[in-house]
N, C-alpha and C positions, 0 to 999 in steps of 0.2 A: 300249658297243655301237657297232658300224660301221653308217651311216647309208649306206653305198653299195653297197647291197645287189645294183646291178647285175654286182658282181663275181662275186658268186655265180650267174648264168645258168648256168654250163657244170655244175654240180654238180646244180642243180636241173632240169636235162635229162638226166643223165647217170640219175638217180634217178625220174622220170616214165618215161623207155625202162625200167629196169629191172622198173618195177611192174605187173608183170604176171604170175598163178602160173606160166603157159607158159613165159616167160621166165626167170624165178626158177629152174625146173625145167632148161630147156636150161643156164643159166650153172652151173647146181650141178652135173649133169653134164656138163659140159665141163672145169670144175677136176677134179672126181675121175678121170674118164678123161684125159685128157690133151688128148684131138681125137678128134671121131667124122665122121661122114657124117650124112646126112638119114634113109638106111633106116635105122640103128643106132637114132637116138633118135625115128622113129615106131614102133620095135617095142619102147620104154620107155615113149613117152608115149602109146602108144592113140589117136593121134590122125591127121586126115590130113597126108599130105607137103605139100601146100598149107597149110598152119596153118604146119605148124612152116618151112616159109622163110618166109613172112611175118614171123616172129617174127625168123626169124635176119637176113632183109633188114632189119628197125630197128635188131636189134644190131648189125647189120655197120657201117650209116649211122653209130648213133652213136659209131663206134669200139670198142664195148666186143669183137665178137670180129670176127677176119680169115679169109680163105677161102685154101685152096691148092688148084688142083685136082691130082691124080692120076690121068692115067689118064683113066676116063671118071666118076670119084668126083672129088668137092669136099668135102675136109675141111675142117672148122669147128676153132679154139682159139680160148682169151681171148688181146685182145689188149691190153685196159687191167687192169696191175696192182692198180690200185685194183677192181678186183671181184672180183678172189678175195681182198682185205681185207676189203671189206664183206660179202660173203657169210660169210665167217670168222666174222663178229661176228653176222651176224642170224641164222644155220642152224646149229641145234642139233641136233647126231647122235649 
């Protein structure tokens, strides 16, 4: 067993941002589409536009996804590979 456990900080941040259903919800649809905008996935998630960038504002921080704008739209994709691995392995479809 590794007793320096501070190595792991960046995993156990990366997985505390992830744990959230909203979140879980936006990174699941965001691998399966490819990239959406904010009106796309509040007319999936039933939820308000204020919710869902908060959510996408922690993803964005923690690295996990990146913004492009277009236009007067801001597309959302994953930008850490490792979370369409881990999704892969916890999301049963």
């Amino acid at each position: 067993m590794d007793n320096n456990y501070k190595r792991f900080d960046e995993v156990a941040e990366l997985l505390k941002v992830m744990a959230h259903p909203v979140r879980i919800c936006i990174l699941n649809g965001l691998i399966k589409k490819g990239e959406c905008n904010v009106t796309f996935m509040q007319g999936c998630l039933e939820v308000p536009q204020s919710t869902i960038s908060q959510h996408l504002q922690k993803l964005k921080a923690a690295g996990l996804v990146q913004s492009e704008r277009r236009g007067l739209e801001v597309i959302y994709s994953i930008k850490d590979p490792r979370v369409k691995l881990l999704m892969g392995i916890l999301i049963k479809e």
